[in-house]
C-alpha positions as CSV (number, residue, x, y, z in Angstrom):
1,X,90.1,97.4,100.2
2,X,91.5,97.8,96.6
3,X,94.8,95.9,96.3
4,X,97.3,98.0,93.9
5,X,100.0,97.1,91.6
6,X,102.8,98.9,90.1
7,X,101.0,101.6,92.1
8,X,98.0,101.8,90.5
9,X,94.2,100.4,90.9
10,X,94.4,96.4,91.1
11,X,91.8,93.4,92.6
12,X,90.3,93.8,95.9
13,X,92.3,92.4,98.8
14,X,91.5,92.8,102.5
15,X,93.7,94.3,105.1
16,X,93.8,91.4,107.3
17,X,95.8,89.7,104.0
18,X,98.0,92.8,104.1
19,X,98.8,92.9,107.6
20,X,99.5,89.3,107.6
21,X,102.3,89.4,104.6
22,X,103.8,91.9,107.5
23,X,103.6,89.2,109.6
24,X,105.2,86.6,107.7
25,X,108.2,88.7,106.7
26,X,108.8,89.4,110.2
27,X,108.7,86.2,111.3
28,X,110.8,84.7,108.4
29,X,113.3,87.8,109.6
30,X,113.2,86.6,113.0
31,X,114.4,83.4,112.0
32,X,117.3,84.6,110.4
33,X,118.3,86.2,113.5
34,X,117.6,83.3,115.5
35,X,120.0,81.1,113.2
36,X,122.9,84.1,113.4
37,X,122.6,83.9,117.5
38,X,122.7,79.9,117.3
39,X,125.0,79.3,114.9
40,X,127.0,82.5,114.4
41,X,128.2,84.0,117.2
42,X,131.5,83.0,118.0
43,X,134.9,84.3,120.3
44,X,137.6,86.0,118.3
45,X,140.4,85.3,119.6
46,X,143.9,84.3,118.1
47,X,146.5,86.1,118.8
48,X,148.5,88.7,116.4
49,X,148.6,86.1,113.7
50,X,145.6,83.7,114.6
51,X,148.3,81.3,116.0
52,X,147.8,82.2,119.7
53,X,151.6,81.5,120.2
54,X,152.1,83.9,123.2
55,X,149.8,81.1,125.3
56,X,152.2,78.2,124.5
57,X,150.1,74.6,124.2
58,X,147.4,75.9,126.4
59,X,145.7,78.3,123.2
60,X,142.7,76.2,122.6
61,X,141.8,75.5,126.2
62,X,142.3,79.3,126.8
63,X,139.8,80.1,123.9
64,X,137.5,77.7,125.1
65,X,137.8,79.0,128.4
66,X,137.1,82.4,127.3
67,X,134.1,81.5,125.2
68,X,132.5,79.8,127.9
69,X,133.1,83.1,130.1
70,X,131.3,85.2,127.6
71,X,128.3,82.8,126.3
72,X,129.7,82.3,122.7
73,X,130.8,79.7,120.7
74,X,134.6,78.8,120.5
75,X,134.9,78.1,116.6
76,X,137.3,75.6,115.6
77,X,140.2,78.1,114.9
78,X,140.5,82.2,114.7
79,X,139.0,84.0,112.0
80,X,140.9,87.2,111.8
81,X,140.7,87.2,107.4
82,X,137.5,84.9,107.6
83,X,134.3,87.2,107.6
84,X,131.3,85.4,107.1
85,X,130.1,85.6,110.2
86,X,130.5,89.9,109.8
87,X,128.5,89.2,106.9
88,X,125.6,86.7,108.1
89,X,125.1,89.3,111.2
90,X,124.7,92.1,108.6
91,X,122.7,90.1,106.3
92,X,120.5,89.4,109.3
93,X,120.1,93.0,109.9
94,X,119.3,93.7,106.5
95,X,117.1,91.0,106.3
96,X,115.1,92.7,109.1
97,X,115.0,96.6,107.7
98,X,113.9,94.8,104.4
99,X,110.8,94.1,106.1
100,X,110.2,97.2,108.4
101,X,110.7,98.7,105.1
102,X,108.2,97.3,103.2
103,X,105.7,97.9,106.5
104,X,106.5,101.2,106.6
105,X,106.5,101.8,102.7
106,X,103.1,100.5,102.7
107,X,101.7,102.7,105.6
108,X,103.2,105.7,103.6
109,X,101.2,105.1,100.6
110,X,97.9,104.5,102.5
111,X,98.2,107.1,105.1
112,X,98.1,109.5,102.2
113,X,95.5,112.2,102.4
114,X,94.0,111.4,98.9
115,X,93.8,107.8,100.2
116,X,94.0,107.9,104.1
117,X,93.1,104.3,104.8
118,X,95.8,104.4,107.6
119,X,97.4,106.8,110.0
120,X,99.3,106.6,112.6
121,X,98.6,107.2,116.3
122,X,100.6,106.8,119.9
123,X,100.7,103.1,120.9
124,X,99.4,102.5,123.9
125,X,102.4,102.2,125.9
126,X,102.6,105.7,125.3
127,X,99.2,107.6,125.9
128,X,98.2,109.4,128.1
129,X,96.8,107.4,130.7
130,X,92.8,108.5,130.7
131,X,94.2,112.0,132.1
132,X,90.6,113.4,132.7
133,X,90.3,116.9,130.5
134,X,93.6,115.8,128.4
135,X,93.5,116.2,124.9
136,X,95.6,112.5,123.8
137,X,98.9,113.9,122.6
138,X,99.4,114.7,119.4
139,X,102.3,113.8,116.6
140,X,102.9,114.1,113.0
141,X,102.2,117.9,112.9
142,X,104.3,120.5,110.9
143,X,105.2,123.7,112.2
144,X,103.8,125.4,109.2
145,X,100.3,123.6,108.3
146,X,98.6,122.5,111.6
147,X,96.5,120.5,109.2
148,X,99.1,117.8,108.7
149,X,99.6,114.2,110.2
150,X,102.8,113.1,108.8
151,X,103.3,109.4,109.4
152,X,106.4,110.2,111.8
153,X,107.1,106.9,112.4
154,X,107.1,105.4,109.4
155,X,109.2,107.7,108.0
156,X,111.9,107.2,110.5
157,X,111.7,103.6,109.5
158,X,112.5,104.3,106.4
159,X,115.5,106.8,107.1
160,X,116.9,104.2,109.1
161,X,116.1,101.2,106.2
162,X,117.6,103.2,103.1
163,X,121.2,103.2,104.4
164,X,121.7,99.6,105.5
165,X,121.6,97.8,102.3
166,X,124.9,100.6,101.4
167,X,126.4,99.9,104.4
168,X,125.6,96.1,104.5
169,X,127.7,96.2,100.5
170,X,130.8,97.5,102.1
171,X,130.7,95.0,104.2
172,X,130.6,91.8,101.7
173,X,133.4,94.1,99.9
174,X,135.8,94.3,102.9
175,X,135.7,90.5,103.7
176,X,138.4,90.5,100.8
177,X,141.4,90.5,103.6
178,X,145.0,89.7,103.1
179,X,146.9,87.2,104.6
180,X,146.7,86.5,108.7
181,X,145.0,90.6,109.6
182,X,144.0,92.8,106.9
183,X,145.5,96.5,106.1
184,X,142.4,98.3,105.6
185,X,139.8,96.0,104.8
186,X,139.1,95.1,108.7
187,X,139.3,98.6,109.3
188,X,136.8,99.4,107.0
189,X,134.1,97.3,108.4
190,X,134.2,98.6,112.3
191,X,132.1,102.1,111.4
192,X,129.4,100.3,108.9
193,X,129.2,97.3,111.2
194,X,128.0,99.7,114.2
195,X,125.6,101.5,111.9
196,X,124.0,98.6,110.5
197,X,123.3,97.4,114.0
198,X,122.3,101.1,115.7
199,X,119.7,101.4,112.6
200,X,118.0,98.1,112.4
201,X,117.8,98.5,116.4
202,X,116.3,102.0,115.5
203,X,114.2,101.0,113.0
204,X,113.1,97.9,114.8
205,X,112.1,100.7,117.7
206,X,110.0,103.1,115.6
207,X,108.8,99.2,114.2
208,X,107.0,98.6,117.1
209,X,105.8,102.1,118.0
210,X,104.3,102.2,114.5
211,X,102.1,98.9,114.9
212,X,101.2,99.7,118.2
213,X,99.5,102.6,117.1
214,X,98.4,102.3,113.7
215,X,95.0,103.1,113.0
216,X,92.8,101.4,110.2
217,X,90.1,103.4,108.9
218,X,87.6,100.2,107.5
219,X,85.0,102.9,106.1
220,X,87.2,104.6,104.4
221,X,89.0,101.4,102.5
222,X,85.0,100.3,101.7
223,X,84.7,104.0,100.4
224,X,87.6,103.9,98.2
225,X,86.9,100.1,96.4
226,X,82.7,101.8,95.7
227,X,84.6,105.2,94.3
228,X,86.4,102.7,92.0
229,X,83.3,102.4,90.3
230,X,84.0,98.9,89.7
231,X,87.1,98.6,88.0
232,X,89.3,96.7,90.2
233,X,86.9,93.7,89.5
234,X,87.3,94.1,85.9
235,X,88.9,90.6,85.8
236,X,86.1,89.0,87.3
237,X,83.9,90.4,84.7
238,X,86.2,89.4,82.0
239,X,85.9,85.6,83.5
240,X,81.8,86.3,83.5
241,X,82.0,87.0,79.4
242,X,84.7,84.7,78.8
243,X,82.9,81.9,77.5
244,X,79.8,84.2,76.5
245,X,82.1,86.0,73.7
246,X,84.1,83.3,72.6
247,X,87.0,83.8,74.7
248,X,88.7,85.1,77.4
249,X,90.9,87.6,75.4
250,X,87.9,88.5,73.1
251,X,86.3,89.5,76.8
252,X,89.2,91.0,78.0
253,X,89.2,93.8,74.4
254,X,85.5,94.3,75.3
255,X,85.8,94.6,78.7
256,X,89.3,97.4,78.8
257,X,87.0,99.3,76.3
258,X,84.3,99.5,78.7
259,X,86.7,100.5,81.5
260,X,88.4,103.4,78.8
261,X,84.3,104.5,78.3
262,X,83.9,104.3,82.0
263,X,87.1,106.5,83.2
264,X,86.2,108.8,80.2
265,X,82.6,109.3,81.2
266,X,82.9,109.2,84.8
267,X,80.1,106.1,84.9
268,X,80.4,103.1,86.8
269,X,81.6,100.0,84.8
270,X,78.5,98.3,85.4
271,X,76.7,100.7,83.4
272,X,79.1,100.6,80.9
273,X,79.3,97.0,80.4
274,X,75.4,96.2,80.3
275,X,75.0,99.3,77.5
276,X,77.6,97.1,75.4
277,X,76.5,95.7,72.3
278,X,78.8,92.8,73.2
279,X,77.0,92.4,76.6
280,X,73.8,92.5,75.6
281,X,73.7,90.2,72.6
282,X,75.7,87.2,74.7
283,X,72.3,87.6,77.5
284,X,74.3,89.4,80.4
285,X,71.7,90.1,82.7
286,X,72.3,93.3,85.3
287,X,72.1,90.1,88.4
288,X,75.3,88.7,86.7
289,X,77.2,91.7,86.3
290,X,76.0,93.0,90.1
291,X,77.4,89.5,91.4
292,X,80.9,89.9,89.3
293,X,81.3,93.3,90.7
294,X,80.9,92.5,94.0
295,X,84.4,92.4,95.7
296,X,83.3,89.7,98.4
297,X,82.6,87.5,96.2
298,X,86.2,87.6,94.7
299,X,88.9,87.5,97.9
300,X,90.3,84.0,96.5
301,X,92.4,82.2,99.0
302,X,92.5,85.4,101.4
303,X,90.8,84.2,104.6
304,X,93.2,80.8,104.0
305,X,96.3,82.7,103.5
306,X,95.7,84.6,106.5
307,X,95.0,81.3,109.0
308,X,98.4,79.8,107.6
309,X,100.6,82.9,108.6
310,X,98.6,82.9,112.1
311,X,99.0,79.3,112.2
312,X,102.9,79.7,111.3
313,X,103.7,82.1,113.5
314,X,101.9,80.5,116.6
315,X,104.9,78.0,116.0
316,X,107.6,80.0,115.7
317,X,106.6,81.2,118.7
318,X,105.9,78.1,120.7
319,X,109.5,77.2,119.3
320,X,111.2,80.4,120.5
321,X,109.4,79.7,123.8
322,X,111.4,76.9,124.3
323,X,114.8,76.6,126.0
324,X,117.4,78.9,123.9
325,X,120.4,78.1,121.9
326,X,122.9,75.4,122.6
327,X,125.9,77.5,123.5
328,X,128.4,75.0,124.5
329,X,131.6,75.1,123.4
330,X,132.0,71.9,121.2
331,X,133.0,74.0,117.5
């Protein structure tokens, strides 16, 4: 399929590459919550003043107490005007809508009907169940254009996305608190804190009903790289004539003017290039362009690439198939 950059044309990459930079973001995202529920997660509880004087010399052992009665950590002392933990939660969040955002950011763009290399369909969990004579249900319409597919999913992602990096900012500015309990700082957090949560659990929802679904038309990615007429491997070509003309930037000039005369004329860059003066007199033959223009030949490091987040994320999830957090209540 053609890769893009800064939205436009770029060299081919494959989907499989694509889906697996999804992959890796999630996982890395997954992580981070993994390290907030180990490490973070910890009992407030100290009292007006974070002295627990009310409970005499018995405080600590209370707190302990009560983390152990609720599964959390008992940190070494309250943390009323102390808000990292508020933030590492949110950050964790934020971390995770970062990446459904991208996924769904990137479904938008190529579910577009000028490009329609993806769409979206009902996950399986979902369909109807082989209902004989059932048409399978449909979604994305628009109550004005029964032509339309809106990606419906995707762009509930991203209405849930673009509001928690706001939210996730008053945050890191309310952890500015005064003295032993904060007047109006710690209020402030309550309402963003519970929206930053309810829409990375939202998002993470439409997340999974968006994968589970997504359909990937392969002949029309192959149609769109062969419409490009060969201009996304215009930097494989440029390698081809680097040495032939001299120089890689001297090949890069001849080779942007043949992709000008290309666009212009509406031929294929091949054509272009072998009717070059520049082309001809360095001995380009029509084999050696054909073989620099063919995007198999020029995936790099894809297929690796691919293996190592596979590979990475089978151990991620070997390790979170292990026993869970230590929860005990040692600080």
């Amino acid at each position: 399929m053609i890769g893009r950059t800064l939205l436009q044309q770029a060299v081919p990459v494959t989907f499989g590459l694509v889906a697996a930079g999804w992959l890796a973001g999630l996982d890395e995202a997954l992580e981070g919550l993994s390290w907030v529920r180990a490490q973070r997660l910890a009992v407030q509880y100290g009292g007006a003043a974070g002295t627990l004087a009310s409970m005499g010399p018995d405080g600590q052992r209370v707190a302990a107490l009560f983390a152990d009665e609720v599964g959390l950590a008992c940190p070494p002392l309250p943390w009323h005007t102390e808000r990292l933990r508020v933030i590492d939660v949110a950050t964790a969040m934020a971390r995770v809508t970062a990446v459904l955002g991208k996924v769904a950011r990137d479904v938008t763009l190529l579910a577009q009907s000028e490009v329609g290399e993806l769409s979206e369909g009902a996950p399986p969990s979902t369909s109807v169940a082989n209902a004989p004579g059932r048409p399978a249900p449909r979604r994305g319409g628009s109550s004005a254009m029964p032509n339309k597919n809106n990606p419906v999913a995707a762009i509930a992602i991203l209405g849930c996305t673009r509001q928690v990096p706001g939210l996730v900012g008053t945050l890191f500015a309310s952890a500015e608190q005064e003295h032993q309990r904060a007047a109006g700082a710690w209020h402030a957090e309550w309402q963003p804190f519970s929206d930053v949560l309810r829409l990375t659990g939202s998002a993470a929802a439409w997340g999974a009903d968006l994968l589970g679904g997504l359909k990937v038309d392969v002949a029309r990615m192959t149609g769109n790289l062969a419409a490009a007429g060969g201009l996304p491997l215009a930097e494989r070509v440029t390698g081809l004539l680097a040495d032939a003309l001299g120089g890689r930037q001297q090949a890069h000039d001849v080779v942007a003017g043949a992709a000008v005369r290309a666009v212009s004329s509406g031929l294929p860059l091949r054509d272009v290039l072998l009717a070059a003066p520049e082309a001809e007199s360095a001995g380009i033959t029509a084999e050696q362009v054909d073989a620099a223009l063919d995007p198999a030949r020029y995936l790099g490091s894809s297929a690796e690439f691919i293996r190592a987040a596979l590979h990475a994320h089978e151990r991620l999830s070997a390790h979170d198939g292990q026993d869970g957090p230590d929860r005990s209540n040692d600080g």
